[in-house]
N, C-alpha and C positions, 0 to 999 in steps of 0.2 A: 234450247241450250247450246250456245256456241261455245265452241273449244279448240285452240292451239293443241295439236296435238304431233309428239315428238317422235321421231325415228331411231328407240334406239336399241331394239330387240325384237323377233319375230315375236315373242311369246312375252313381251311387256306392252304393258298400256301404258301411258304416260301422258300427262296434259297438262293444261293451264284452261279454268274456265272463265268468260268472259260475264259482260253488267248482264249481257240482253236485254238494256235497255233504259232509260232514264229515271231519274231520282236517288235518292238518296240509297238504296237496296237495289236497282236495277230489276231485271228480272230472272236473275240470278242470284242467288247467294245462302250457302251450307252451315256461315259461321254463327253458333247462339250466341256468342257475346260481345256482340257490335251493336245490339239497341234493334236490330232488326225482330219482326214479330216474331212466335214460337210456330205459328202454323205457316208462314213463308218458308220457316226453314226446314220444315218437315215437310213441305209440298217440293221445296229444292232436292233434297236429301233423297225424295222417293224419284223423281226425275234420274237422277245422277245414276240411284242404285238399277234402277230398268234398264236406262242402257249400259252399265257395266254388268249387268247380268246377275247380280251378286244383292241378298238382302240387307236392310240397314243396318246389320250388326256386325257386318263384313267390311263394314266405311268406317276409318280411324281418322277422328280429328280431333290433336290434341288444345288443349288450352295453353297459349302462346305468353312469356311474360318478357321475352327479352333476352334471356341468360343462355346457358350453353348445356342445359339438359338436355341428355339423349336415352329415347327409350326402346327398350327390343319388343315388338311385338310378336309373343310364341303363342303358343298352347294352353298356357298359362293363363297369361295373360286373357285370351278369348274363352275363356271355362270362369273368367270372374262378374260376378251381378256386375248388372249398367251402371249401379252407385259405387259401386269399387274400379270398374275401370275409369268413370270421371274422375276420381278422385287419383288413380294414379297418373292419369293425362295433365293434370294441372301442373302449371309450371315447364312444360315439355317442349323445345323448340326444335327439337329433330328427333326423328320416328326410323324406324327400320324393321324389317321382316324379312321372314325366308320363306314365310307361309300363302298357300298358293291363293287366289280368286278371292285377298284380302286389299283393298283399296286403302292403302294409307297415305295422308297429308298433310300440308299445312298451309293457311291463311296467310293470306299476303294481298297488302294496298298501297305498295313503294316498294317494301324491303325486298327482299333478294329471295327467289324461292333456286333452291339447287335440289336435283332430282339426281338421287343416283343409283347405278344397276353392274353389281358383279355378273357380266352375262356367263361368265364360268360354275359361277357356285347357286345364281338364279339368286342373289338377296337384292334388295330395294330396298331405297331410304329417301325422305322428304327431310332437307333441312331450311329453318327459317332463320337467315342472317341480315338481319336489319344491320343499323352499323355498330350497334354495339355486339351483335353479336360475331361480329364482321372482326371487330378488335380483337375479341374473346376466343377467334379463329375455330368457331363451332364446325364448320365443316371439317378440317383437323381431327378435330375428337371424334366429330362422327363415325370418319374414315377407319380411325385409331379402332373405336368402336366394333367396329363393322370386323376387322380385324381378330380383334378376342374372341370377341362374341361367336362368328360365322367362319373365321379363318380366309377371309376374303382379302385380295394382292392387289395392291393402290394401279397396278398395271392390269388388270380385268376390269377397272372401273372405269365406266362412262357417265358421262355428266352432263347436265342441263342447267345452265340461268337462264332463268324463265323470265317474264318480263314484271318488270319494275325498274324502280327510277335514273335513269340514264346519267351520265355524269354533268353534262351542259344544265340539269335543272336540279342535281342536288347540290343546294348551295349551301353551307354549312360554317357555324361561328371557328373564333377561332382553338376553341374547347375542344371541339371536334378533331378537327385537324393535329392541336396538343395529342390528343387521345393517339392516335391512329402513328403519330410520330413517336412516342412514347412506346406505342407496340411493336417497334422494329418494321413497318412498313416502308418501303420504298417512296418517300413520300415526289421525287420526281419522275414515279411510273405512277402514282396514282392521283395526283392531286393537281390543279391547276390555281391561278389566282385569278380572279376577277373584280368585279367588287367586292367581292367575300372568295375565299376558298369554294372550291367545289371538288368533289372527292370523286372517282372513278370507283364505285362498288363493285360491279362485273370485273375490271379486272385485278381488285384487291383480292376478290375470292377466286379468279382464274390463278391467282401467283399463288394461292395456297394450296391449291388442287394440284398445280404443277410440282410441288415443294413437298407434296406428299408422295410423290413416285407416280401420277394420274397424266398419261401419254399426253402430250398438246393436241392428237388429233381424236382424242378419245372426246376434246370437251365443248361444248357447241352452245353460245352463245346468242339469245334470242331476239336480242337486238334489238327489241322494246320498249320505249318508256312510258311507263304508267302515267308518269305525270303530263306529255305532251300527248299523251292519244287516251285520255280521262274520260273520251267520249264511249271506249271500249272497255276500257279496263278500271277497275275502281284503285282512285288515287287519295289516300289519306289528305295529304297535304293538298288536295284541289277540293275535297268533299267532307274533310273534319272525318275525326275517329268514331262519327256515329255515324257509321256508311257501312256498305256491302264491303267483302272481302273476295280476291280473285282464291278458290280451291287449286290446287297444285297437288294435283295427285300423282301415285305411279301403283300399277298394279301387276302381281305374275299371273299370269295365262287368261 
């Protein structure tokens, strides 16, 4: 199991896992609802949890729908049956915790996975902003989130865009672009034209992190794209939505 893994606390794990390997699933991959089999991904899931040290009820992955749900993961939360916490994971596209040697994440095969760590107060959060949720400025709420919730200062956060799709290969109608200039975006910091528009994701969610009080050198950019290096990393739009998914975790201690 290979894994991108990030620098950005002594006592945080953080990663991006990779295919390991060809086909459609690679030889890698945690998410149940990509068409992948039920015993790949529990033979992935027991991989992942041996080397983070942690058993598999310590690994949160929610069910991804697009929208800008954000869920806290407490006490609570890990004290409810596996059919109640599936059922509150549905629909969830960013996660967060303050709880320790709890691995939480989310799925991503283009969209944008951002990792973030109050190293002051020790909380972690996994957001997934595709481009709608990119519009929908889910990292925003998360932060917002992170806030009420933990009492955590946009200026102790550090942040990761992990890889996914670069701006030169996401090419996008002009629906898209409507979208994104409709939501007050900088459309000539983030947009270029070609044949088609193509959108700069990494730094449409860089100007939202920075716009939430999140230092410029707090945020580090992984320089990545899933769609031009497809051979590492699983790419929806190079492999169809019945494919592996790259995991994007972050974990305390």
């Amino acid at each position: 199991m290979e894994q991108l893994k990030y620098n950005i606390h002594p006592h945080i794990t953080a990663f991006s896992t990779k295919r390991g390997g060809a086909g459609q699933y690679g030889g890698f991959n945690i998410t149940h609802y990509c068409g992948d089999t039920a015993q790949h991904v529990a033979h992935c899931r027991a991989l992942l949890c041996r080397e983070l040290g942690i058993t598999d009820d310590r690994l949160v992955l929610p069910r991804q729908t697009h929208g800008c749900e954000v869920l806290n993961i407490d006490a609570a939360f890990m004290s409810k049956s596996r059919e109640q916490q599936t059922e509150a994971l549905q629909g969830i596209d960013a996660v967060m915790t303050a709880l320790p040697r709890t691995c939480i994440g989310i799925s991503t095969a283009d969209c944008v996975p951002i990792l973030l760590c109050d190293t002051q107060r020790m909380v972690v959060a996994a957001v997934h902003a595709g481009w709608r949720g990119t519009v929908a400025r889910i990292v925003e709420r998360c932060i917002e989130s992170m806030g009420e919730i933990h009492g955590c200062k946009p200026q102790d956060i550090k942040a990761v865009i992990a890889p996914s799709i670069g701006c030169d290969a996401f090419e996008v109608g002009d629906e898209v672009y409507a979208a994104f200039e409709k939501g007050g975006f900088p459309m000539k910091e983030i947009a270029t034209r070609q044949a088609k528009w193509h959108i700069d994701l990494w730094e449409a969610n860089r100007l939202q992190l920075l716009a939430c009080g999140v230092p410029a050198q707090n945020i580090e950019i992984a320089g990545v794209c899933t769609y031009t290096q497809y051979s590492e990393w699983f790419s929806a739009r190079r492999l169809g939505i019945e494919s592996g998914r790259i995991f994007n975790g972050i974990m305390i201690g």
